[in-house]
Jmol script that loads the backbone (N, CA, C; Angstrom):
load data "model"
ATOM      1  N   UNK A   1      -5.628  10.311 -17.377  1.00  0.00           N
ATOM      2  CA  UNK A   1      -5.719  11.755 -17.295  1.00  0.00           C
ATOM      3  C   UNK A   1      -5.102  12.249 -15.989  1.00  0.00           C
ATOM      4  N   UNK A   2      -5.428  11.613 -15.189  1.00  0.00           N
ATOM      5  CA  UNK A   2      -5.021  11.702 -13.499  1.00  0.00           C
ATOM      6  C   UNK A   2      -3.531  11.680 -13.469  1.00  0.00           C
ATOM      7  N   UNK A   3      -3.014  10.755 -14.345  1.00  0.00           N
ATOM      8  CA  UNK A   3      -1.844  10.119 -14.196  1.00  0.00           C
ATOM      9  C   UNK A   3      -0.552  11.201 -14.600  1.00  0.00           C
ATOM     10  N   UNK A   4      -1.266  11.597 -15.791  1.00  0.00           N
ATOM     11  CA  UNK A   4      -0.779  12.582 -16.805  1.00  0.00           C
ATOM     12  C   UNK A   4      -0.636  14.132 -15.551  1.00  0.00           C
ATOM     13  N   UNK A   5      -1.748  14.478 -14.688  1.00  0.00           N
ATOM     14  CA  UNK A   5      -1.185  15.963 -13.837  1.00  0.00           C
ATOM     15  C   UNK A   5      -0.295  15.610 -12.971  1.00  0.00           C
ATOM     16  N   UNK A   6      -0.321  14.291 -12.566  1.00  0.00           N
ATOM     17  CA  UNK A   6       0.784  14.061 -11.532  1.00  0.00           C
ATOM     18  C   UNK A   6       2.141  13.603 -12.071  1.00  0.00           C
ATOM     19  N   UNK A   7       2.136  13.365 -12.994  1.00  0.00           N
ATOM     20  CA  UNK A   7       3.638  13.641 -13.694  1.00  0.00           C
ATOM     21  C   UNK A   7       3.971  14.851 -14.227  1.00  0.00           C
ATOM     22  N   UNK A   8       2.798  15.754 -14.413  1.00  0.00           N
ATOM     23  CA  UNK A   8       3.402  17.271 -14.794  1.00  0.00           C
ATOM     24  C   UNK A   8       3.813  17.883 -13.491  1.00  0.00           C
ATOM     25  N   UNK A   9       3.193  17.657 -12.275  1.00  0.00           N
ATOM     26  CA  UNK A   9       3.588  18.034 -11.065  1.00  0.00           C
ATOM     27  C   UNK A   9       4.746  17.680 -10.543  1.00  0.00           C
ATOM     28  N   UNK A  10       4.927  16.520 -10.892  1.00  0.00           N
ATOM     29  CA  UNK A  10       6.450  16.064 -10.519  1.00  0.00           C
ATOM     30  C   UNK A  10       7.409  16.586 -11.378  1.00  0.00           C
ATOM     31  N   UNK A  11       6.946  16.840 -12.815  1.00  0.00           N
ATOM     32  CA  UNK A  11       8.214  17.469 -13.130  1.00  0.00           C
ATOM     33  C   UNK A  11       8.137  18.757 -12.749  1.00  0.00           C
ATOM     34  N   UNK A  12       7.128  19.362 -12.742  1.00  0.00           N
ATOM     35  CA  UNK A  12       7.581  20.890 -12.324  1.00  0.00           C
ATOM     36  C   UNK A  12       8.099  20.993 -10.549  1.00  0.00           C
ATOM     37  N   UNK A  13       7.981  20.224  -9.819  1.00  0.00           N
ATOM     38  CA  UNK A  13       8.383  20.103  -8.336  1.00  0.00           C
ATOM     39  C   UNK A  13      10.194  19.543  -8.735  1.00  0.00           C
ATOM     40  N   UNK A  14       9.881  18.720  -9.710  1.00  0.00           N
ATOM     41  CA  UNK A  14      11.769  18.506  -9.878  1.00  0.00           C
ATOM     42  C   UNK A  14      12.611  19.539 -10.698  1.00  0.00           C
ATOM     43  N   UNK A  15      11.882  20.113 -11.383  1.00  0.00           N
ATOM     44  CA  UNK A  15      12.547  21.846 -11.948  1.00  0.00           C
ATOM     45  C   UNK A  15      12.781  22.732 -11.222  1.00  0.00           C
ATOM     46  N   UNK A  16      11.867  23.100  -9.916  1.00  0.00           N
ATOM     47  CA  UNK A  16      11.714  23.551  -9.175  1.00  0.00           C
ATOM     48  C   UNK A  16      13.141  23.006  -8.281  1.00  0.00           C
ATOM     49  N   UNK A  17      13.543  21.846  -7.221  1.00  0.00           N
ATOM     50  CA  UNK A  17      14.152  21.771  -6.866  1.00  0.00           C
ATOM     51  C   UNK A  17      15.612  21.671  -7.480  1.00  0.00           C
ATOM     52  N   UNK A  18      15.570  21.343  -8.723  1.00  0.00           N
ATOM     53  CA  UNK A  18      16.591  21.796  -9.701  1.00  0.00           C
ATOM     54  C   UNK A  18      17.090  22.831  -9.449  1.00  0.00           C
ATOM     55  N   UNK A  19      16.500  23.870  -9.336  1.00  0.00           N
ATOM     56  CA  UNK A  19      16.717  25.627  -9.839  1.00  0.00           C
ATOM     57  C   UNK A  19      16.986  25.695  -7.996  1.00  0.00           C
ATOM     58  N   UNK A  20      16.312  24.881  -7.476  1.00  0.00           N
ATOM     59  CA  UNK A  20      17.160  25.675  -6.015  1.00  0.00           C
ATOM     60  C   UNK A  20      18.027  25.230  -5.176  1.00  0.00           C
ATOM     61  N   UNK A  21      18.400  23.987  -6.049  1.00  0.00           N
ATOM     62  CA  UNK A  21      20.158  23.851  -5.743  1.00  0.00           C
ATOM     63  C   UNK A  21      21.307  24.513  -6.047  1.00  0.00           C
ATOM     64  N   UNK A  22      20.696  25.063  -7.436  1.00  0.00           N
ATOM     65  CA  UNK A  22      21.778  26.211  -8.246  1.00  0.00           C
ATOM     66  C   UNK A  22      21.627  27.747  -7.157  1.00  0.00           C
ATOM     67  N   UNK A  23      20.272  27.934  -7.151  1.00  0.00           N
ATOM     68  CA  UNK A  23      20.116  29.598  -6.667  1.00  0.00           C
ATOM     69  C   UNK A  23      19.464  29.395  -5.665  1.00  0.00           C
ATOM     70  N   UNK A  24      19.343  30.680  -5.030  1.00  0.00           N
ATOM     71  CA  UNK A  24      18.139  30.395  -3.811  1.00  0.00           C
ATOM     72  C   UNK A  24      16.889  30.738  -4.573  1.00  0.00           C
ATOM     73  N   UNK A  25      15.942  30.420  -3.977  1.00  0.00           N
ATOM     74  CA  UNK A  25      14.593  30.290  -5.050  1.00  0.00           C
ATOM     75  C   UNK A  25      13.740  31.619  -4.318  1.00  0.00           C
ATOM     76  N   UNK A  26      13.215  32.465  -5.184  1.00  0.00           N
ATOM     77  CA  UNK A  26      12.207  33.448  -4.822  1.00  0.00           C
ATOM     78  C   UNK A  26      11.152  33.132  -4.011  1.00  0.00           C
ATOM     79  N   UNK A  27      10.445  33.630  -3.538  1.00  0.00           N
ATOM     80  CA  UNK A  27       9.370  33.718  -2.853  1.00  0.00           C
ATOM     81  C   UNK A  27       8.112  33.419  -2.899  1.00  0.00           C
ATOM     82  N   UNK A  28       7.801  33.800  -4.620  1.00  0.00           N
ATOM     83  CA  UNK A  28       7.014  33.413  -5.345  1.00  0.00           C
ATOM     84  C   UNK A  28       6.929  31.524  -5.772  1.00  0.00           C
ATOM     85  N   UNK A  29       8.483  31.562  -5.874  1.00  0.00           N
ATOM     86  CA  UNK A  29       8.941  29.987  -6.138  1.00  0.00           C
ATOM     87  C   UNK A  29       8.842  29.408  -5.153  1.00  0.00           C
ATOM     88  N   UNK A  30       8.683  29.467  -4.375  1.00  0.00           N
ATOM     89  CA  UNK A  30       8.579  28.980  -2.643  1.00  0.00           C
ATOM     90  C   UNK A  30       7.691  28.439  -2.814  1.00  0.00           C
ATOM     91  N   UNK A  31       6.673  29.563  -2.390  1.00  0.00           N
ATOM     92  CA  UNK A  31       5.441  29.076  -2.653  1.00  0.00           C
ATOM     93  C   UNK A  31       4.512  27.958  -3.498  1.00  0.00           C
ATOM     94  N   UNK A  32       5.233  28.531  -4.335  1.00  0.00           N
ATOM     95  CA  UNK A  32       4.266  27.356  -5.693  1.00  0.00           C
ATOM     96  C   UNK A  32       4.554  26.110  -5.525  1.00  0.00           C
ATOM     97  N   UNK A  33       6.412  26.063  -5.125  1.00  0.00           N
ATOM     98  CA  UNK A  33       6.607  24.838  -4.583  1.00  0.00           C
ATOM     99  C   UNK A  33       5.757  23.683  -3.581  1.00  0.00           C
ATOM    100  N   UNK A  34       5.463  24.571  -2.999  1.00  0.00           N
ATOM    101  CA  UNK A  34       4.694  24.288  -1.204  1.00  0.00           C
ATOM    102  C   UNK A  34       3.324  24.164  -2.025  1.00  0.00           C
ATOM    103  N   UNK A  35       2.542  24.770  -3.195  1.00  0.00           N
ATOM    104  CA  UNK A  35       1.096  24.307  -3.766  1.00  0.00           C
ATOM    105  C   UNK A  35       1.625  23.517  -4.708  1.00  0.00           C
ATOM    106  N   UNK A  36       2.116  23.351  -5.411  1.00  0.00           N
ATOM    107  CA  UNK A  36       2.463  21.802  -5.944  1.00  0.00           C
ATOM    108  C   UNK A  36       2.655  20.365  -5.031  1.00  0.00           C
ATOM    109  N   UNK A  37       3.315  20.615  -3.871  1.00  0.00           N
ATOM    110  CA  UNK A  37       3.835  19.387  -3.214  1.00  0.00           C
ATOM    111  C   UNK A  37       2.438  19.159  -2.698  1.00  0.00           C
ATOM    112  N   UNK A  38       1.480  20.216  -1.808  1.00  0.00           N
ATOM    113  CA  UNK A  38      -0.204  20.270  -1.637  1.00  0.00           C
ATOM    114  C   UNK A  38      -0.930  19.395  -2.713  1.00  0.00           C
ATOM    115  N   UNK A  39      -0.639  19.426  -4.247  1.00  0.00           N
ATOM    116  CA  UNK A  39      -1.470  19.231  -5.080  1.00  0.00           C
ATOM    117  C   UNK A  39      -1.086  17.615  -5.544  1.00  0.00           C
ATOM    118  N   UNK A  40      -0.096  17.574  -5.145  1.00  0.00           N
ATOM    119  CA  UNK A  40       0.511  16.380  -5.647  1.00  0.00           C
ATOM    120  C   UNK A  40       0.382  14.883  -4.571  1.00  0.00           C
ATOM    121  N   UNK A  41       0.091  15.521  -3.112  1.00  0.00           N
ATOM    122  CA  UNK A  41      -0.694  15.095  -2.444  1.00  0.00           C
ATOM    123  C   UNK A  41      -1.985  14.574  -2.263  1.00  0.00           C
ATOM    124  N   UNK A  42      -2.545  15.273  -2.502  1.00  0.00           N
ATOM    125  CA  UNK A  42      -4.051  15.280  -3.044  1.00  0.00           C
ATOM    126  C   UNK A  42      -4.090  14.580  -4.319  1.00  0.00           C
ATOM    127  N   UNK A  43      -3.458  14.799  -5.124  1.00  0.00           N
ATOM    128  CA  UNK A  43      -3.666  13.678  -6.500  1.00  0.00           C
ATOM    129  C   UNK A  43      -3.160  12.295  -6.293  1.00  0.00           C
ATOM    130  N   UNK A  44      -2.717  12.605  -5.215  1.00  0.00           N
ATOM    131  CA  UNK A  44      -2.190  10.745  -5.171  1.00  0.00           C
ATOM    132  C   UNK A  44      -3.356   9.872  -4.571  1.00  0.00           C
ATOM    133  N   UNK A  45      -3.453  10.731  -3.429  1.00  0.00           N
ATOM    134  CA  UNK A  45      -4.543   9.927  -2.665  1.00  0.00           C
ATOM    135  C   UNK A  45      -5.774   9.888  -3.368  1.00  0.00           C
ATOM    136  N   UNK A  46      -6.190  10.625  -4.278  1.00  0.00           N
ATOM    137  CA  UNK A  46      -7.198  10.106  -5.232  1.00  0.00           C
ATOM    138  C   UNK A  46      -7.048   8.936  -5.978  1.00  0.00           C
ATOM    139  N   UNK A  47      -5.542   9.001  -6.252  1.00  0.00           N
ATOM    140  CA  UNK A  47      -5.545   7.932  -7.309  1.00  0.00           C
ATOM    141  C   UNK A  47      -5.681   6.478  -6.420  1.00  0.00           C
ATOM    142  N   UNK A  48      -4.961   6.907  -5.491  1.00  0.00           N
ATOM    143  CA  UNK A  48      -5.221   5.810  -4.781  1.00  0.00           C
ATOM    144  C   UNK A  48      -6.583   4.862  -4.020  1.00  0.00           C
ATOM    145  N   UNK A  49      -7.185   5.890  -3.911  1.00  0.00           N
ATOM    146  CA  UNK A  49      -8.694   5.541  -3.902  1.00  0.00           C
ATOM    147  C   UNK A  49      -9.182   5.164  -4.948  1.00  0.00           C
ATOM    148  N   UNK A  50      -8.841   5.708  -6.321  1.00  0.00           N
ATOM    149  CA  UNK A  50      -9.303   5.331  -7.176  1.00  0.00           C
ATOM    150  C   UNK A  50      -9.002   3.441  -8.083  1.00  0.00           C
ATOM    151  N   UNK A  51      -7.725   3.630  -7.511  1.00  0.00           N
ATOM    152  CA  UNK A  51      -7.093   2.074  -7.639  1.00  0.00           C
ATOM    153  C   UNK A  51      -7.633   1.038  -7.011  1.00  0.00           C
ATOM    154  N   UNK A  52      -7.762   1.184  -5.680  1.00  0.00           N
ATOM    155  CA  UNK A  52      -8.455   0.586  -4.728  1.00  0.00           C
ATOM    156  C   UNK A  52     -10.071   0.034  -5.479  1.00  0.00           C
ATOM    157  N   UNK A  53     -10.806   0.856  -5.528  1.00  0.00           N
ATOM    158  CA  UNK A  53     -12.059   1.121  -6.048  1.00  0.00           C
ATOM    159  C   UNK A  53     -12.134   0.171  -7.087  1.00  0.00           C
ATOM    160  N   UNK A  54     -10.959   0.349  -8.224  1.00  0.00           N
ATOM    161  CA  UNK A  54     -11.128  -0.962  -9.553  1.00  0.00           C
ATOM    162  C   UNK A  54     -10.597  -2.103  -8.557  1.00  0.00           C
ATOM    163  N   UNK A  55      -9.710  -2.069  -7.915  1.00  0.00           N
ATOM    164  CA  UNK A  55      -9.413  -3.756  -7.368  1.00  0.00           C
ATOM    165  C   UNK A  55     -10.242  -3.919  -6.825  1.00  0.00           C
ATOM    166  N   UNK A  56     -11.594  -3.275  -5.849  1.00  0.00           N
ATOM    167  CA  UNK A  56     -12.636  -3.652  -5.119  1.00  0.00           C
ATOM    168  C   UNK A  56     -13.614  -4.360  -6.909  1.00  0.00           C
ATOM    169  N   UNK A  57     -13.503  -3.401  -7.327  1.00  0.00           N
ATOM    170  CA  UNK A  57     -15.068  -3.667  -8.366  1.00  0.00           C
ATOM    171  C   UNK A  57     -14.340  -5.179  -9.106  1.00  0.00           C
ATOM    172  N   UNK A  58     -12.989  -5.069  -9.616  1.00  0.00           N
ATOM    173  CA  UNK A  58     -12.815  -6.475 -10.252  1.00  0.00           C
ATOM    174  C   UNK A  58     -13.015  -7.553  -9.284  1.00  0.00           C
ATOM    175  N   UNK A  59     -12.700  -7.847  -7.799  1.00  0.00           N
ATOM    176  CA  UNK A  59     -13.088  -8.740  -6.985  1.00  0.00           C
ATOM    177  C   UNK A  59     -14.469  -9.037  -6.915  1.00  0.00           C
ATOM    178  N   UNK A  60     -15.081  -7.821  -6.708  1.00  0.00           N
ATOM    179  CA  UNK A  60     -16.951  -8.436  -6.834  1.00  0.00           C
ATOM    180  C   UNK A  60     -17.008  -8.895  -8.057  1.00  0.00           C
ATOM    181  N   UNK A  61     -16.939  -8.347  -9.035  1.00  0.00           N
ATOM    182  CA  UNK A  61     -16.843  -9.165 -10.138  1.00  0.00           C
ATOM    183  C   UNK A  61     -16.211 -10.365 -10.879  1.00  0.00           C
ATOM    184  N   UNK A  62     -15.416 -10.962 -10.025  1.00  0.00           N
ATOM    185  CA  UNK A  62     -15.032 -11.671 -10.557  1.00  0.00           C
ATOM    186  C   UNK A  62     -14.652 -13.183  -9.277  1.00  0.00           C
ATOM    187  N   UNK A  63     -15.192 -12.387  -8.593  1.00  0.00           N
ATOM    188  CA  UNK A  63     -15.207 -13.083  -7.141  1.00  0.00           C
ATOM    189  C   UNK A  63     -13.656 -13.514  -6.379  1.00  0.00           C
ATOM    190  N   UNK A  64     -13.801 -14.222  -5.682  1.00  0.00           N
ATOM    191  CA  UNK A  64     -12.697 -14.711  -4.839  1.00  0.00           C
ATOM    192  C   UNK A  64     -12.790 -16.323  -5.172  1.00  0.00           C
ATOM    193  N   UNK A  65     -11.980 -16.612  -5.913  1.00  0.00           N
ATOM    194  CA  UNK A  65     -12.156 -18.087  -6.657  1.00  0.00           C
ATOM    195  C   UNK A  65     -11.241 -19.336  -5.734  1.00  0.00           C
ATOM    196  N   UNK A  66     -10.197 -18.423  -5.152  1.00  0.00           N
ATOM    197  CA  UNK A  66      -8.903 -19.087  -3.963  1.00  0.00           C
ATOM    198  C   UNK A  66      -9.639 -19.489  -2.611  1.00  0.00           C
ATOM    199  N   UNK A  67     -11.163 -18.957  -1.884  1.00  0.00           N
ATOM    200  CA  UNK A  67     -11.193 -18.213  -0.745  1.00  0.00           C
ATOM    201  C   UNK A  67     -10.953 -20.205  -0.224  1.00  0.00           C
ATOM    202  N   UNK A  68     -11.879 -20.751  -1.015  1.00  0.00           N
ATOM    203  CA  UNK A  68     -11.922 -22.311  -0.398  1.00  0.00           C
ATOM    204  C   UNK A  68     -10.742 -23.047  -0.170  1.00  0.00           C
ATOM    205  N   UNK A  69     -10.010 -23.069  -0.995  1.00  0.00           N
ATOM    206  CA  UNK A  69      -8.634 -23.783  -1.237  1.00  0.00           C
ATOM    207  C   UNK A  69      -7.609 -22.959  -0.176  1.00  0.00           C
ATOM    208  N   UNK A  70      -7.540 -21.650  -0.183  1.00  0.00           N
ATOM    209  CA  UNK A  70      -6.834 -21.247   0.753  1.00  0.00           C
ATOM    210  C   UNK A  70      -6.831 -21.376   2.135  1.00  0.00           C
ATOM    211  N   UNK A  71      -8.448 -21.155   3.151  1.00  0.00           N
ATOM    212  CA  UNK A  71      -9.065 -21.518   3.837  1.00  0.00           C
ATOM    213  C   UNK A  71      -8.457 -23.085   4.428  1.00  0.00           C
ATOM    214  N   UNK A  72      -8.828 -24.395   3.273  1.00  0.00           N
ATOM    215  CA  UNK A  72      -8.267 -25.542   3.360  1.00  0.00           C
ATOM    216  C   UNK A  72      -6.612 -25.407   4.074  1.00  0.00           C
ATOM    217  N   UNK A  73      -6.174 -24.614   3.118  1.00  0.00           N
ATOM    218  CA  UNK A  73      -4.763 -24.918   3.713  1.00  0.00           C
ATOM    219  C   UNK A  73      -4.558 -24.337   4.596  1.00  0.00           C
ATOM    220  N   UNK A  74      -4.608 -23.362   4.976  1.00  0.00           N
ATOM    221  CA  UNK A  74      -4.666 -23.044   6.425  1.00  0.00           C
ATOM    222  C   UNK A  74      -4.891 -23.723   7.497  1.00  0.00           C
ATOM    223  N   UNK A  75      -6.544 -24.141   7.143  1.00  0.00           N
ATOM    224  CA  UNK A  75      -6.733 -24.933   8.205  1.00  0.00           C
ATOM    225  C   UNK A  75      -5.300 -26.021   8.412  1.00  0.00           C
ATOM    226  N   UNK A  76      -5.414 -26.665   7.217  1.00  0.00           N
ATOM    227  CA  UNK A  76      -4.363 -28.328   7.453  1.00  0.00           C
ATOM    228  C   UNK A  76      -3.444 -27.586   8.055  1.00  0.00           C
ATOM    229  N   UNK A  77      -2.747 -26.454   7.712  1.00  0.00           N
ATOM    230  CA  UNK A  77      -1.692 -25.972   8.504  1.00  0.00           C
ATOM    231  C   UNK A  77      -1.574 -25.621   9.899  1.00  0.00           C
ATOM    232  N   UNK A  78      -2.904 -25.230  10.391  1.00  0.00           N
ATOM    233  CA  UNK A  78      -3.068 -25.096  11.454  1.00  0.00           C
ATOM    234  C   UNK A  78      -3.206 -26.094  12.307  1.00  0.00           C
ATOM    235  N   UNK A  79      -4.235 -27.120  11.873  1.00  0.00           N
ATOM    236  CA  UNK A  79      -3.583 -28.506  12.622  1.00  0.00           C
ATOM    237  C   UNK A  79      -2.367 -29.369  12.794  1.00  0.00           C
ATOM    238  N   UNK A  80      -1.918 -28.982  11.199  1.00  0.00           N
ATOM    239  CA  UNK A  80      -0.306 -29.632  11.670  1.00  0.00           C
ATOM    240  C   UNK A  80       0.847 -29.126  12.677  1.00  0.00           C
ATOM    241  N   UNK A  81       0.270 -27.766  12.496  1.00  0.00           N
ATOM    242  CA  UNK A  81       1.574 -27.092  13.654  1.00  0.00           C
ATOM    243  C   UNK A  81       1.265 -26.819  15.126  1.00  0.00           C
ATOM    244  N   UNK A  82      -0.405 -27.917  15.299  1.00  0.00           N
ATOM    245  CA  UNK A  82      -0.633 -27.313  16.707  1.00  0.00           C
ATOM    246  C   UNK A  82       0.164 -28.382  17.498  1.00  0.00           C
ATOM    247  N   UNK A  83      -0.015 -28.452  18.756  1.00  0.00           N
ATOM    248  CA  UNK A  83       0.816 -29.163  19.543  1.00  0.00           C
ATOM    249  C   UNK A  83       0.074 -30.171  20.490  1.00  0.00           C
ATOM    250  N   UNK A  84       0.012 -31.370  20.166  1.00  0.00           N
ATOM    251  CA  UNK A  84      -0.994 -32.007  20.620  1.00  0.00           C
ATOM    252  C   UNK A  84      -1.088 -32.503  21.875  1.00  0.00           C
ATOM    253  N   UNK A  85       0.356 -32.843  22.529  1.00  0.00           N
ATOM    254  CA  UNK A  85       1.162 -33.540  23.899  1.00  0.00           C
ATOM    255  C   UNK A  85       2.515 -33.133  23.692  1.00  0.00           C
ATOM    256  N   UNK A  86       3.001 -33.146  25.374  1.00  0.00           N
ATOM    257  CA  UNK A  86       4.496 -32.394  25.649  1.00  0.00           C
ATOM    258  C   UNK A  86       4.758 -33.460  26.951  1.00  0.00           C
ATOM    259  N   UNK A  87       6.080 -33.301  26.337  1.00  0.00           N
ATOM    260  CA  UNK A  87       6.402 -34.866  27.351  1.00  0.00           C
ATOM    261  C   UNK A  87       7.314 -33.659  28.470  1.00  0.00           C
ATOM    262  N   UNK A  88       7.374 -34.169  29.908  1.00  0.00           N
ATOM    263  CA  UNK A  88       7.678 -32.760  30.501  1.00  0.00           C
ATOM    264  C   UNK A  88       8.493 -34.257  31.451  1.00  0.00           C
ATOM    265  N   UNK A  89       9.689 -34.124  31.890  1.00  0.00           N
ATOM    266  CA  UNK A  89      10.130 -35.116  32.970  1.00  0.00           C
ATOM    267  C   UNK A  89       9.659 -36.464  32.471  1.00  0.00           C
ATOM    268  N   UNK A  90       9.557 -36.867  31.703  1.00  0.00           N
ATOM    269  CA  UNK A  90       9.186 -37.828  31.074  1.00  0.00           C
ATOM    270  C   UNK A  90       8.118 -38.735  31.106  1.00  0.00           C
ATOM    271  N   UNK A  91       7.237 -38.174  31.230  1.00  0.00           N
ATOM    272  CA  UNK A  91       5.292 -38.125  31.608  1.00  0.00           C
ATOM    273  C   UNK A  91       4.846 -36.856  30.254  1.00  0.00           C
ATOM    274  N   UNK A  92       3.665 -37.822  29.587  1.00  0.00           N
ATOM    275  CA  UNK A  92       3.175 -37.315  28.784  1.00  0.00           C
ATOM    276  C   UNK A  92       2.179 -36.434  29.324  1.00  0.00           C
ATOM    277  N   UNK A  93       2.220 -35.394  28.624  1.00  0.00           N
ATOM    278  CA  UNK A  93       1.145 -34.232  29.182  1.00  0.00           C
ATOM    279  C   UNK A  93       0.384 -33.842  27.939  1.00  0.00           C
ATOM    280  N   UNK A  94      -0.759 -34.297  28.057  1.00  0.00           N
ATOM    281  CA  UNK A  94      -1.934 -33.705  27.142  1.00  0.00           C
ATOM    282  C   UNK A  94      -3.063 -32.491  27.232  1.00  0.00           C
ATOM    283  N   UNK A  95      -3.218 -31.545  26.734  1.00  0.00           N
ATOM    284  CA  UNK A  95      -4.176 -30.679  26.676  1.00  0.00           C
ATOM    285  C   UNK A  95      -3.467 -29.562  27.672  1.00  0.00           C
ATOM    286  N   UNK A  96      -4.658 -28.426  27.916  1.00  0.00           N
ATOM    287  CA  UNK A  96      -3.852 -27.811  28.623  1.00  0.00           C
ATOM    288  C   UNK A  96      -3.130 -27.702  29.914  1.00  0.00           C
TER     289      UNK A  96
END
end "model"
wireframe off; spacefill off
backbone 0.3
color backbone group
């Protein structure tokens, strides 16, 4: 339903800029322009909250099934790329 005013908004904001490439646009048209681009604003960021909101509710629901396995690799990754000794003048140097 949401989806549906913000594509009527966009088309009437692209009719709108249509018509005022050809002419200069009235005053009245100005305007409406400037409360459409307002409205079309506002409908996004709803939707976007609203998107958010189902990807929050399907995660609780359905949990985070990766969190362990990912976690794992990280870690291993993180140990493999740390740096354990640095040979400096040719004397091993360990820690910090």
């Amino acid at each position: 339903m949401l989806d549906n005013k913000i594509t009527e908004v966009k088309h009437q904001i692209s009719s709108l800029d249509t018509k005022g490439e050809e002419f200069a646009l009235l005053d009245d048209e100005v305007q409406e322009l400037r409360e459409l681009s307002v409205s079309l604003h506002s409908m996004s960021r709803v939707q976007t909250s609203i998107n958010w909101q189902k990807a929050r509710m399907t995660w609780l629901q359905e949990g985070d099934a990766y969190s362990k396995f990912f976690h794992t690799v990280m870690s291993n990754r993180w140990h493999r790329n740390a740096i354990q000794l640095v040979y400096v003048d040719g004397v091993k140097v360990e820690g910090v």
